[in-house]
C-alpha positions in Angstrom: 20.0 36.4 -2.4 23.5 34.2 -2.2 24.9 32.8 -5.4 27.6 29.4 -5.3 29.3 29.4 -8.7 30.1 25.7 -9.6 29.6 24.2 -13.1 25.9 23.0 -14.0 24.5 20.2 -16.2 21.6 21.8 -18.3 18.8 19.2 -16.6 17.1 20.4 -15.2 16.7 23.9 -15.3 16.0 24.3 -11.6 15.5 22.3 -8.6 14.2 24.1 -5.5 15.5 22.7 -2.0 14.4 23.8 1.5 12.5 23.1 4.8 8.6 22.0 4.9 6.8 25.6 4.7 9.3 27.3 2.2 6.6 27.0 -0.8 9.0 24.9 -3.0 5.9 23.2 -4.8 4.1 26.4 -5.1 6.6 28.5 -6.3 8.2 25.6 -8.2 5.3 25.8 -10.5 5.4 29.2 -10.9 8.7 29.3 -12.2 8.7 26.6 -14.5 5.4 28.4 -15.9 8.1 31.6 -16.3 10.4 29.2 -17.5 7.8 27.6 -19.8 9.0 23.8 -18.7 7.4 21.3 -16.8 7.1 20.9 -13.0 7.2 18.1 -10.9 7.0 17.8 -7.5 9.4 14.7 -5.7 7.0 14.2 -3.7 4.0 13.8 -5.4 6.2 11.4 -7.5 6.7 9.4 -4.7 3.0 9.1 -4.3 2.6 8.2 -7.5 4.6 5.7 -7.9 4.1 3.8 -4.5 0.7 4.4 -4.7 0.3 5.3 -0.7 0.9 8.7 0.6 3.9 9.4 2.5 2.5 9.5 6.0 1.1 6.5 5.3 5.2 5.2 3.9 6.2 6.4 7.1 3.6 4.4 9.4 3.8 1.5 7.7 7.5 0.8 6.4 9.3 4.1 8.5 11.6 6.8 7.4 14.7 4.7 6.3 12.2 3.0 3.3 11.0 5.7 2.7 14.2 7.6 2.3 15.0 4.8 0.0 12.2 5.1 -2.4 12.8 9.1 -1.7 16.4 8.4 -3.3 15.4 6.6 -6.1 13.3 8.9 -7.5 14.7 12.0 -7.0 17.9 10.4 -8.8 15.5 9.7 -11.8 14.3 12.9 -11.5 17.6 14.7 -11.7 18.0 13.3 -15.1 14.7 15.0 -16.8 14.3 18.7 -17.3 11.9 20.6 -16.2 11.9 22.8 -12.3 12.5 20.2 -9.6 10.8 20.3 -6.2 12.5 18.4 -3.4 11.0 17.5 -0.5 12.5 18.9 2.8 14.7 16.2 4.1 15.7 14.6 0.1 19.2 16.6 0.9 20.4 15.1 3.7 20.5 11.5 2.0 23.9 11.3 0.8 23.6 10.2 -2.6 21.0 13.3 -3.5 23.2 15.8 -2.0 26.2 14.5 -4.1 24.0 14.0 -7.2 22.9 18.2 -6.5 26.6 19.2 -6.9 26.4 20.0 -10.5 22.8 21.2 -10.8 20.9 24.7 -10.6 19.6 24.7 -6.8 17.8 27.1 -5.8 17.3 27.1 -1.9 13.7 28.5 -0.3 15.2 29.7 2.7 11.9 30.6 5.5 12.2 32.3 8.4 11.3 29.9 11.3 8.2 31.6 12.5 7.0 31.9 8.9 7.8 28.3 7.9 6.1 26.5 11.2 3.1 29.0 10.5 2.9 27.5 6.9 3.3 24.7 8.1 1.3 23.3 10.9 -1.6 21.3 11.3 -0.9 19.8 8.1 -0.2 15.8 8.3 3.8 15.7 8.0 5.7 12.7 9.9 8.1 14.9 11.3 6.0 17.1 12.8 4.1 14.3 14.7 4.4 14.5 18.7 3.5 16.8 22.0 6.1 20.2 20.1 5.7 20.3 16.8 7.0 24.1 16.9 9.9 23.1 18.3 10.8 20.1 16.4 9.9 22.4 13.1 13.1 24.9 14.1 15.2 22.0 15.2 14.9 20.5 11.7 15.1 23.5 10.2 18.6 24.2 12.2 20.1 20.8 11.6 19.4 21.4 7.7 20.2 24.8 6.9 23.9 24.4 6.7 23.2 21.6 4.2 20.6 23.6 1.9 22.9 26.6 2.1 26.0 24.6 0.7 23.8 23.2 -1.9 22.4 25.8 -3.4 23.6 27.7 -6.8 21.1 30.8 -5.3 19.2 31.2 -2.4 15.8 33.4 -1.8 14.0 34.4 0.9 10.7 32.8 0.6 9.7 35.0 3.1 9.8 38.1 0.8 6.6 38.6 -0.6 4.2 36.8 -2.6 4.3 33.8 -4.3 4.6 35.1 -7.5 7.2 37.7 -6.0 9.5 34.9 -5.1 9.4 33.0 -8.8 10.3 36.3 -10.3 13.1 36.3 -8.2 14.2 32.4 -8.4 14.0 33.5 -12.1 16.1 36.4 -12.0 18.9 35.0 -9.9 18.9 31.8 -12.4 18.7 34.3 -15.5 21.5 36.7 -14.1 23.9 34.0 -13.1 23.6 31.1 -15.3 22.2 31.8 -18.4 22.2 35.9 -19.6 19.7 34.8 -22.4 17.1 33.0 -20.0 18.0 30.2 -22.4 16.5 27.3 -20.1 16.7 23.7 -21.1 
C-alpha cells in the first residue's frame, strides 16, 4: 500500500481507479457496504443513462463520444457521496484526472497476468482484435503512471479475496484520512 497526502473534499468517500480486471466494481461494493454508503458504478451509469451498453457506444458513435459521455458523468458523479467506481480509461481524460486531485482515490493496482486472466473473454472494446493479452499489458503500462499519481492509496488487488481487499481499501482510508472512520 502507497499513500499521496493532498487535501480531500468529503464527496465522496472513495472512488476506486484502475485497469479492466482490478475488481473496482466488486470490491467498490464491498467497501461502501463497510462504509455503510451507497455504490455506484461509472459505468453502469453510463448505461443507464444512454440507454445502450458501452460496446455498443463504441461501435456505433466510437471512443471519443463515448469518452465524452464518460466525462460527463463521472464529473456528476464526483459531486454525490457514496464509493465511486471508475471505469479503466475515465483517468486519462483530462478533465477527470484534474477533477480527482482533491478526492479519496483509491487505485486497484493488478498484476498483469492476474488482470488479463480476470479479464478476457469478456466483451470490452479495447480488448477487441488478433492479441488481446498483449493489448491488455500495453494499456495497463501506458496507465499505470497515471493511476499511481492519482491515487490517495493504492492496494494490490491481487492480495487475496475480495472481501480481503475492501478491508484493506478500508483501512488505508480509515488510517490516513479519517482516524474515526467518520465517512461522508
Amino acid at each position: 500500500m502507497t499513500v499521496n497526502r493532498k487535501r480531500i473534499k468529503s464527496r465522496p468517500a472513495a472512488v476506486l481507479i484502475g485497469f479492466m480486471g482490478a475488481g473496482k466494481s466488486t470490491v467498490g461494493k464491498l467497501v461502501a457496504e463497510l462504509l455503510g454508503v451507497d455504490f455506484v458504478d461509472a459505468d453502469e451509469e453510463i448505461v443507464r443513462v444512454v440507454g445502450r451498453s458501452i460496446p455498443e457506444i463504441f461501435a456505433e458513435d466510437g471512443a471519443p463520444a463515448f469518452r465524452d459521455i464518460e466525462r460527463r458523468v463521472v464529473l456528476d458523479l464526483l459531486t454525490r457521496g457514496g464509493v465511486v467506481s471508475l471505469g479503466g480509461g475515465a483517468v486519462m481524460t483530462t478533465a477527470i484526472a484534474d477533477a480527482l486531485a482533491e478526492h479519496r482515490v483509491v487505485y486497484l493496482s493488478i498484476d498483469p497476468a492476474e488482470g488479463y486472466a480476470r479479464a478476457q473473454g469478456s466483451d470490452r472494446p479495447l480488448l477487441a482484435g488478433e492479441d488481446p493479452e498483449t493489448r491488455y499489458r500495453e494499456l495497463l503500462n501506458e496507465r499505470h503512471d497515471t493511476y499511481a499519481g492519482l491515487a490517495t492509496v493504492a492496494v494490490d488487488a491481487g492480495a487475496g479475496s475480495a472481501e480481503q481487499v475492501a478491508d484493506a481499501v478500508v483501512a488505508a482510508l480509515a488510517d490516513y484520512l479519517i482516524p474515526e472512520r467518520n465517512f461522508p
